[in-house]
N, C-alpha and C positions, 0 to 999 in steps of 0.2 A: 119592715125594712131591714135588710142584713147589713150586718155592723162588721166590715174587715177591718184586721190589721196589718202595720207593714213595718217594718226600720229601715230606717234612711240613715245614711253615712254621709253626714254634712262637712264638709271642708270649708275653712277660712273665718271659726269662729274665733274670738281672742279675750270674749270679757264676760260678763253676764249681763251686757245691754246688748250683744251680739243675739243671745239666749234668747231674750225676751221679743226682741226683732223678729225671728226666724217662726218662734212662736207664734205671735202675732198675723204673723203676715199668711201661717197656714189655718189657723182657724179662721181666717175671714175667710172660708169656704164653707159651704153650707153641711152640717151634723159633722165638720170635723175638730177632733180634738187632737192636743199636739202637748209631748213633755219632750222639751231637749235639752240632751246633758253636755256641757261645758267638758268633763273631764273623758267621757270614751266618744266623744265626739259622734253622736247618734239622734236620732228623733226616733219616738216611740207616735204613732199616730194610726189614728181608731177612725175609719172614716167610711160611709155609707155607700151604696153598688153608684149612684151619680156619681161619685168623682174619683176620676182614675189617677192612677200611681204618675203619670204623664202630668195633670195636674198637680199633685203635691211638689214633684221634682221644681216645674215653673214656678211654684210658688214661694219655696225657696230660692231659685235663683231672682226673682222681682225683688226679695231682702236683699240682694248681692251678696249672695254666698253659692256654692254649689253641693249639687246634692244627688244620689244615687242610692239605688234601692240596692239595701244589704247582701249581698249573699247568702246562699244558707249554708251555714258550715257542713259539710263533707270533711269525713276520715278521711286522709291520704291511704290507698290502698297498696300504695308500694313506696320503699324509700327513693329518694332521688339520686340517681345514677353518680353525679358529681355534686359536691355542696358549693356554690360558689361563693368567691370570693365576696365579705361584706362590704356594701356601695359604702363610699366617705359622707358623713353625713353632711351636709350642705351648711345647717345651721351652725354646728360643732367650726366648719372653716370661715366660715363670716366670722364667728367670735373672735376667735382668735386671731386672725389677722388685724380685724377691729381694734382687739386687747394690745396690737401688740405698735400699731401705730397710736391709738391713742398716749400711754405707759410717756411716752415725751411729752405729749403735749399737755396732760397733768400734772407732770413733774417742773416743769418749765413753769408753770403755773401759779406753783404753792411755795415755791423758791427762788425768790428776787436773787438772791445770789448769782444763780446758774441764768439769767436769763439776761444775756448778750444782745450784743447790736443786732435791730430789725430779727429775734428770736422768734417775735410774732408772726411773719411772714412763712416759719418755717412750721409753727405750727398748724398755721394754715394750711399749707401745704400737707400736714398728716390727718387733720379733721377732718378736711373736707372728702375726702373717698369715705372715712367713716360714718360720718352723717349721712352724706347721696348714698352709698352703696351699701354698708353696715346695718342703715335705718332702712333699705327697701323694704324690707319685709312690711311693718309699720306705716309706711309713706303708701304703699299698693297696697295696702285693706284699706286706711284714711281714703284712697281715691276712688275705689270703685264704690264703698260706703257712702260717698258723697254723693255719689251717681244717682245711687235711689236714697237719698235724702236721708240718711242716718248717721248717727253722730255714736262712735262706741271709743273703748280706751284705746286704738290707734289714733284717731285724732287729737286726745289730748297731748299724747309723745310725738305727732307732729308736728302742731302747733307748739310746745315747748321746745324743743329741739329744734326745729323750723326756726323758730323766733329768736332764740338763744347765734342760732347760726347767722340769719342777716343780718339781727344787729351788728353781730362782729364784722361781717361786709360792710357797712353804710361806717363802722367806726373808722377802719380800718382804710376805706378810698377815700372817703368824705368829713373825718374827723381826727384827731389827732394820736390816734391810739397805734397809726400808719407811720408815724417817723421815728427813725434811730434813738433810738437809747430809752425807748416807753418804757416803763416797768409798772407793774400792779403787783399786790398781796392777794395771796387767797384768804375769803375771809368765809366766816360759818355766818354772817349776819352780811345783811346789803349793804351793798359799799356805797361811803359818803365821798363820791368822786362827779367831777366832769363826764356827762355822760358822754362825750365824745371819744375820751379815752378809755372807755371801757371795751373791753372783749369780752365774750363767754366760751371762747372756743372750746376751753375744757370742760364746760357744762356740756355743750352741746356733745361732743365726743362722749365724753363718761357716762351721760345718761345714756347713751344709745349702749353703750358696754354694757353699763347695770343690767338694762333692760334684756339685751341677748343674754348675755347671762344668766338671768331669773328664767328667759323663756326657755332655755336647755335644760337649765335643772329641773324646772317644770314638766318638762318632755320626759325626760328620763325619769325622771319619778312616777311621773302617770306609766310610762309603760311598766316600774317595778312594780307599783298598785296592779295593775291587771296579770302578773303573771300567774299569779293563783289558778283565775279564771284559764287565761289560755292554758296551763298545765292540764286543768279539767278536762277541756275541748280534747289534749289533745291523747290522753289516757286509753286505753283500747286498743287490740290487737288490728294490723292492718291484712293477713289472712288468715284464714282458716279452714282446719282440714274435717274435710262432712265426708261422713258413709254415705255412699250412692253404686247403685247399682245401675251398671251399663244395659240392662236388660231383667224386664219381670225375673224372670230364671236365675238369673247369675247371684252368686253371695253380693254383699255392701263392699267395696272395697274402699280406702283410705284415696281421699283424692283434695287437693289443697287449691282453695278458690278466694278470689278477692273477698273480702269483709261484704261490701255492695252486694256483692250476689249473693251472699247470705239469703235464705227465707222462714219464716214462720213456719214450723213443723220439722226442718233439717234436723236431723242428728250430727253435732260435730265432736269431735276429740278435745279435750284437752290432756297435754301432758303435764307430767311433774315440772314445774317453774315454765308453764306456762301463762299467760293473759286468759282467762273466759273469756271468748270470743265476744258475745253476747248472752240477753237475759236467759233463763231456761229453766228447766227441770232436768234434774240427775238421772238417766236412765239406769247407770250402771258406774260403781267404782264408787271409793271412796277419798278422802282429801283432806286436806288440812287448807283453808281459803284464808289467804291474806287481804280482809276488806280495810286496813290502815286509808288508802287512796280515797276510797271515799266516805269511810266514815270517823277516821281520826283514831279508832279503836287499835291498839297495836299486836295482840294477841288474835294468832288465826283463830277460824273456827270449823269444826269439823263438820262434814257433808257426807251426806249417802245418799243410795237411790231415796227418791222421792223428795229430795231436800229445792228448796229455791238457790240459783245462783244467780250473780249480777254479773252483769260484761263489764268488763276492764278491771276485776279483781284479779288476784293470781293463786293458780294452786300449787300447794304444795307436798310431796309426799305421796301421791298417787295420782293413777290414768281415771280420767273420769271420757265417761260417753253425756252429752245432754243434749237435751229435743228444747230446739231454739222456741221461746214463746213472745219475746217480743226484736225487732229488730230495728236499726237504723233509727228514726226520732223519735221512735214510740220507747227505747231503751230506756234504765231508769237515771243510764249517766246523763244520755241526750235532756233527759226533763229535770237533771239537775242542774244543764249547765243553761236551760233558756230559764227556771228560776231565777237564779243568779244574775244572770242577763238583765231579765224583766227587771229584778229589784235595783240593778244598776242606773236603769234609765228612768226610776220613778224620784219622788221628787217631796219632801217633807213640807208643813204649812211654814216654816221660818223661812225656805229656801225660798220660795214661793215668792214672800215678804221682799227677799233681799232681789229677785229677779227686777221686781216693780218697783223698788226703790234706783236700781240700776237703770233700767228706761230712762229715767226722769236725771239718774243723777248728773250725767256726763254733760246734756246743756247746762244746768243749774252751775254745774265746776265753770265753762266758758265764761258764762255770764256774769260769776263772781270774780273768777279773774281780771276783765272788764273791769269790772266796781274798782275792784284793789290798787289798779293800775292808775284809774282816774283818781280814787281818793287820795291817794301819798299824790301824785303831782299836785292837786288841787288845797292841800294841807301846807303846800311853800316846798315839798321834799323833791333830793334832786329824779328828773326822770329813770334815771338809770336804776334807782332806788325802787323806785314802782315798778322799773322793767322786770327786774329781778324778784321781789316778791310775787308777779304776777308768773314769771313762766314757772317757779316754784310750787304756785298754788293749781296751773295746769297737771304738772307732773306726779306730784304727789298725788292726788285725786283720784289717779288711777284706779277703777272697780274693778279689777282681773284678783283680786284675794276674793272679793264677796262669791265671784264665779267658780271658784275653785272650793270653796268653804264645806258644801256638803258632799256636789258626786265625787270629790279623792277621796273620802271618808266613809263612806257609801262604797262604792270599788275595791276601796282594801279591805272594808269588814266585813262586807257579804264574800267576797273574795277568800280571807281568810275561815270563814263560816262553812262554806263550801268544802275547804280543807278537812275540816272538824266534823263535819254528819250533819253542819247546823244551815239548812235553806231559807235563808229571811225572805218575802219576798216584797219589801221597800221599807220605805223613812215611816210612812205612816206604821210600821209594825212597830219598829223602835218606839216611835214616839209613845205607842201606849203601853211597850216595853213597860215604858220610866215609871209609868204612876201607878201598873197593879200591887194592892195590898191582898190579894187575895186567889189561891191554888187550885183548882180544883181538878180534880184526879178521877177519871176512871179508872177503873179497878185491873180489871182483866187485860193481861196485854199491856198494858200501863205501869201500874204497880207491881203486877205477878208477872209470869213470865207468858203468857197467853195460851202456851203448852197444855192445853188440861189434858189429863189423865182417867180413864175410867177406874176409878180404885171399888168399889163393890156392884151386886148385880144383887137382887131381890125379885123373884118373878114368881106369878102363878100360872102362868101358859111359856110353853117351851121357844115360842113364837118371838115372844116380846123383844125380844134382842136383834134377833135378824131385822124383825119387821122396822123395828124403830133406826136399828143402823140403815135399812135401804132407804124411810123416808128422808132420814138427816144426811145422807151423800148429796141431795142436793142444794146443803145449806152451807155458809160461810163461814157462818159463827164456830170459833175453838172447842165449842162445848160438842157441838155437831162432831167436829171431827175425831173428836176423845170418843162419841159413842159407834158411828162409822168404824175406827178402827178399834175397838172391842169387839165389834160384828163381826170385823172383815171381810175383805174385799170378795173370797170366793163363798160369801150366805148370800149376796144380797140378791132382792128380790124386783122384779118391775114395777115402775111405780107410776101412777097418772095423778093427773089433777093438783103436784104438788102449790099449796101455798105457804106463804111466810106471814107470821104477824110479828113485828118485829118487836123484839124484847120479850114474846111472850113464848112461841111453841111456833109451830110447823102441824099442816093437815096435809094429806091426800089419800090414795087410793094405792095399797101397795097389793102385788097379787090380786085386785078387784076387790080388796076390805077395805073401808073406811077406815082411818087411823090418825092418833092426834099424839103427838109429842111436846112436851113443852113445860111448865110450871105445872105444880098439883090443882091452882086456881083455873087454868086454862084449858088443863083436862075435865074439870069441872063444868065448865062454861059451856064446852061440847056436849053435856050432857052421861058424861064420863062418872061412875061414881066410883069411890075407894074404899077399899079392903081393910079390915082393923089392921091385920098384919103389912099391908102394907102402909098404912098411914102410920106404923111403928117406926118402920126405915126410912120415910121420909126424913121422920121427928128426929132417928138416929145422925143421918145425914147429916141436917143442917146444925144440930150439936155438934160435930165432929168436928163444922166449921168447910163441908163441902156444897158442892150446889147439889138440890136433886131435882131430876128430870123423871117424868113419868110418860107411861106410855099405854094406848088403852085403844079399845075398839068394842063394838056391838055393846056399851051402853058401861063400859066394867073398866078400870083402872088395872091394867095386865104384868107391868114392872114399873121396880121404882131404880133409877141408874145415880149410885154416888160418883159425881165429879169435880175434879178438885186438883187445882194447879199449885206452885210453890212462889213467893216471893221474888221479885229480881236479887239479884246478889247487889250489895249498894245500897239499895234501896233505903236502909233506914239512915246512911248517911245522905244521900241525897234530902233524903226530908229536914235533918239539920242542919243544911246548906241553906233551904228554901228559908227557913228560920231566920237564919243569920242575914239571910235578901231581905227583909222584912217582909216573907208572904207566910198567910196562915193556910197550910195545907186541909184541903176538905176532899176525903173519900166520897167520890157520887159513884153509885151503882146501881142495876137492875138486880144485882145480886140479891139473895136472902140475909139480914142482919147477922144470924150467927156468924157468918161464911165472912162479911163483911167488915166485922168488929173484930174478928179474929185476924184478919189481916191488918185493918188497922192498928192492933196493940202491937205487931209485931213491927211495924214500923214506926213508930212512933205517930202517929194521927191522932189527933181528940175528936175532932170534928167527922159523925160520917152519917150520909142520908142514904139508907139499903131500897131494896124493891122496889127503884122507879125506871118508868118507861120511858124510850128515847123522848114524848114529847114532856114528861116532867120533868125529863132532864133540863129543858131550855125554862120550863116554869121556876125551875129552882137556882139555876142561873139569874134568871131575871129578877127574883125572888133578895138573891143578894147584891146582885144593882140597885134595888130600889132601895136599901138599907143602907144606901150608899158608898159601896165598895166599888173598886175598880176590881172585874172577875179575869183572870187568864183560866183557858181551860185547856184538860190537856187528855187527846183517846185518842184512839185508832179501829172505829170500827164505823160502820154503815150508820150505826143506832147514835154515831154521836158527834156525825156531820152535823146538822141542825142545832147543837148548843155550841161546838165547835165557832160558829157561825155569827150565833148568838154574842159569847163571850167579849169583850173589848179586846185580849187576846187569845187567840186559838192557834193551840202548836197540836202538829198530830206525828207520833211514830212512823215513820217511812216503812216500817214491816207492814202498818195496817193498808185498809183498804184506800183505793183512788178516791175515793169521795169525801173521806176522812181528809186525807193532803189537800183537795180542791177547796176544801173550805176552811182552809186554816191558813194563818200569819206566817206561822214558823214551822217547817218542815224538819223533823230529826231522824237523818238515817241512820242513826245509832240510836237501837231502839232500846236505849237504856235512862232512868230517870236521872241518871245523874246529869247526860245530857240535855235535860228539860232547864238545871238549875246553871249549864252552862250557855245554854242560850240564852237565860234569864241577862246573866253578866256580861256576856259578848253583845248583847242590844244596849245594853245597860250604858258601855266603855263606848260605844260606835257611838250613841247619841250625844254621849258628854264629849267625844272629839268634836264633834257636828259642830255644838256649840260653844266649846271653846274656839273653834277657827271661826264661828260668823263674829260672835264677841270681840275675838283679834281682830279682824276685818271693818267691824265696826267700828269699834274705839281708836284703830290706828286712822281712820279717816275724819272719825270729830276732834279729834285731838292735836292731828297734823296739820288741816286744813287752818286753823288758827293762829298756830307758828309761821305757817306759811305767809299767809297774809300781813301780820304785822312784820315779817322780813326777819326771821329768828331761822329762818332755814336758806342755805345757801342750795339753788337747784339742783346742781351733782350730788348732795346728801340728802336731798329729797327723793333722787332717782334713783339712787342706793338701796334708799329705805322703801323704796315704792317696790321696787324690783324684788328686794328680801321677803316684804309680806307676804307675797305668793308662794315664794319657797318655803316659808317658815312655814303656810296653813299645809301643803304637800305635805312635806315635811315631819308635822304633827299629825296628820292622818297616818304615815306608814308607821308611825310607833303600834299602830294596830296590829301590824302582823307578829308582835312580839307577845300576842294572848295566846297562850296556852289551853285549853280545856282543864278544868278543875282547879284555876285560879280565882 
């Protein structure tokens, strides 16, 4: 059965018993599964060829919310003619209007002084639009929520504000709180009063202020949290100018086309303090590329023919020509920014916790309110007394912080991650972030610089070099291409039958020889024998501290190839960084041990396990699981997807291969170690925001709930403090974007 995916852009959620609703209501479809996030307001859902995109949308609306399937982001390919004027924000004018009728009738309130004959009547007169029209927002999710039978945190600001308001009606026609000269105190605790002469007009007003208020700042903080992202999205050139010829015959001429029409194979231009269009290969020219945009690193880096470049980096200093190789969502910006994306809409095990505690909480709040209200009257206490601790113990209750608590912290870190090289791709990465004690490091590419070099050539047939460059052109591996471009492009020879054993050598048929490339063991294995003199240069090689690669045919070991790449620059600081994280760095390689420990000394490693193959790789991963460590591992090649995989965490270098990123946690497009010890810290600060906001979220609710009910909270500073907790957990998620790389 094929498993699609979709995103939906959900409208009209407000708490995380919203979340959990919406949730609920689409996995009661058969093989669907459903993560929806509170703060980019999306569903992530994985759902089988039976049930169509028409069915998820209804299923969400039967929650009572609405729902539409995402767009796919497209570049703009041209700017807009006019930029128009920004619309007034709707919510932004309800506040303040709200803010500014309410402002009397709080003040009138708190100040017997100032509150004059029949005062009350005029407050009335300023509440009331604020509650009916201030509170719609609130009152219209409370109703149509009621419709399909769910109970989220607009109900409880209904019912409290509701209740707070017709009290003051029924006081105010029908009790004594209606004739000239009433005066009350505001008080922080329930008032020991004639329930008849009680008002709450100012509760009911204020709280609905608080509330707009927190839900603005809440607004505008989630859009600061995403602008990371959206900067990502919107990164890349909108034309570009490709050689094409009008005609077989004619030269290529310079000719400038939307981005879209872009394809696979184009040759386009870029000039000096130009955008790369898109991904490519350098045909021609050289440059100095600015990759800061997406890898955090601030120093260009210089390109020539045959170099890799990214679309939406900039050159600078020279004309380059490059032959487009990937375009539109297959780009490496487009797969950085639905990472990002993905990891925004995923969902950690706390988060999870707090969704199913929100379900359940919002009846539990009604129903305790109930209790409270009957206990004080049933206790001898006067009504009014129980009114007011009960609409207090609605409002405060509020679960819109539990909802907010991970994805603004999630949004702004993966967000700000993004910024930096560092592609987390969700909560469960972080979370096993926190507890690795243990590093482990591929070598090549990793530690070194994955550049290898051909630095000596040892041969008894003149052959060996060509023949072994043409079979290694069609291999992947850095080592291949160190001996390829020893060869050179204009030896190589045709070649059949190539195969790959991975980790070990390379067979086929070049010019119609039989031919084996690869370790001196694996030339062996073919039936390969060696030469004293050559098993001298082997011996010499792997002292030196290079790898050697051997090459043989017709039953004889023909050259031995010393190669050997240099250390990342960093590197041995990055390893006392890892130190100071509490993790013990472990060299894992197929390399040869000289080659292996000599890179380790140079970096500072004590720990290093040389000469194993991609699958001992995952045996020895598992090897220090069972010894009970938590393992992060860290490569970029084919050989070391499957321990990648393995690992509790797997980060792989964005220079390496697709299968290497595919199967890994943490993605770094700065393919330098330092950034390995900075994504350690950036997962590290995102988790511990995570949970300090569910912690704040938490404890302000067993804490508050309590005061509330024995009457130790007056409702307006209960809807203050309700309204604040939201903004304080936003709040404490954007201190996120204040992390740095190499803090």
């Amino acid at each position: 059965m094929t498993e699609n995916t979709a995103t939906l852009d959900i409208s009209g959620m407000t708490c995380a018993s919203c979340v959990a609703r919406v949730e609920k209501r689409l996995t009661r479809l058969d093989g669907v599964v459903a993560e929806v996030n509170l703060a980019t307001e999306k569903a992530r859902v994985r759902f089988p060829d039976a049930v169509s995109i028409d069915e998820l949308v209804a299923a969400v609306e039967a929650a009572g919310y609405s729902a539409t399937l995402a767009p796919e982001k497209r570049r703009q390919t041209s700017a807009p003619a006019e930029v128009p004027a920004p619309e007034p924000d709707p919510l932004r004018t309800r506040l303040l209007i709200s803010a500014l009728l309410s402002l009397p009738v709080i003040v009138l309130a708190m100040v017997p002084a100032w509150q004059f004959a029949n005062w009350q009547w005029l407050s009335l007169a300023l509440a009331a639009p604020v509650v009916v029209w201030g509170g719609y927002p609130f009152h219209r999710a409370t109703w149509v929520n009621l419709r399909h039978g769910a109970l989220t945190m607009d109900t409880l600001i209904t019912m409290g504000t509701g209740a707070a308001f017709v009290w003051s009606l029924w006081a105010l026609f029908f009790g004594s709180a209606g004739m000239p000269g009433m005066t009350h105190e505001f008080r922080l605790f329930t008032p020991d009063v004639d329930a008849t002469s009680a008002i709450y007009l100012e509760v009911a007003a204020g709280v609905t202020v608080f509330l707009l208020l927190g839900r603005y700042l809440e607004q505008r903080s989630k859009r600061t949290a995403g602008q990371a992202l959206r900067a990502l999205l919107e990164l890349g050139a909108r034309d570009v100018t490709v050689l094409r010829a009008e005609t077989s015959e004619a030269a290529p001429r310079e000719t400038t086309i939307p981005i879209d029409d872009l394809v696979v194979g184009d040759l386009f231009v870029v000039r000096p303090g130009e955008t790369i269009a898109t991904d490519g290969i350098i045909e021609s020219g050289t440059a100095a590329v600015d990759e800061s945009m997406l890898t955090g690193e601030s120093l260009p880096v210089d390109v020539r023919a045959g170099d890799s470049v990214t679309g939406a980096t900039i050159a600078g200093g020279g004309r380059l020509v490059v032959r487009a190789t990937r375009v539109g969502s297959d780009t490496k910006l487009a797969q950085m920014a639905r990472l990002v994306e993905d990891a925004q809409l995923g969902k950690g095990r706390v988060q999870r916790l707090a969704d199913r505690i929100s379900a359940v909480f919002v009846p539990a709040v009604i129903a305790l309110a109930v209790l409270v209200l009957a206990a004080w009257v049933l206790t001898g206490n006067p009504v009014s007394a129980g009114f007011t601790a009960a609409v207090a113990v609605l409002i405060i209750a509020c679960p819109c912080a539990l909802g907010l608590a991970t994805p603004v912290a999630l949004l702004v870190g993966t967000s700000r991650g993004a910024q930096s090289g560092i592609l987390i791709t969700g909560p469960e990465a972080l979370e096993r972030a926190r507890g690795i004690d243990v590093l482990v490091l591929d070598k090549t590419g990793t530690v070194t610089t994955g550049v290898m070099t051909l630095t000596d050539v040892t041969a008894t047939d003149d052959a060996a070099l060509r023949r072994a460059g043409s079979l290694e052109a069609f291999s992947e591996h850095p080592i291949a291409r160190a001996i390829v471009a020893g060869a050179g492009p204009d030896l190589l020879l045709p070649v059949a039958g190539f195969v790959s054993a991975s980790g070990l050598g390379v067979t086929g048929r070049v010019d119609g020889v039989p031919v084996v490339v690869g370790r001196p063991e694996f030339a062996a294995e073919h039936g390969c024998t060696m030469p004293a003199a050559l098993a001298d240069a082997v011996a010499t090689a792997e002292t030196s501290g290079a790898t050697a690669v051997v090459v043989g045919w017709d039953g004889e070991v023909r050259g031995v190839f010393a190669v050997s790449d240099r250390v990342q620059p960093g590197a041995r600081a990055a390893v006392d960084r890892f130190r100071r994280q509490g993790l013990t760095p472990v060299l894992l390689t197929g390399d040869n041990e000289r080659a292996a420990h000599r890179v380790a000394a140079e970096v500072g490693i004590d720990r290093v396990i040389a000469g194993v193959l991609p699958e001992q790789k995952v045996e020895e991963v598992r090897r220090l699981q069972a010894a009970g460590h938590r393992v992060a591992m860290v490569g970029d090649g084919v050989n070391d997807a499957a321990a990648l995989a393995t690992a509790d965490l797997g980060l792989a270098m964005g220079t390496g291969t697709d299968a290497a990123m595919s199967a890994a946690d943490i993605t770094l497009v700065r393919a330098e170690l330092g950034a390995v010890a900075d994504a350690v810290a950036l997962s590290r600060r995102t988790l511990g925001t995570i949970h300090g906001n569910l912690f704040w979220a938490f404890a302000y609710n067993v804490a508050a709930l309590p005061l509330a009910a024995f009457g130790l909270l007056n409702p307006m500073v209960a809807g203050a403090a309700m309204a604040f907790s939201s903004v304080f957990v936003v709040l404490n998620s954007l201190r996120l974007r204040r992390y740095r790389p190499g803090s």
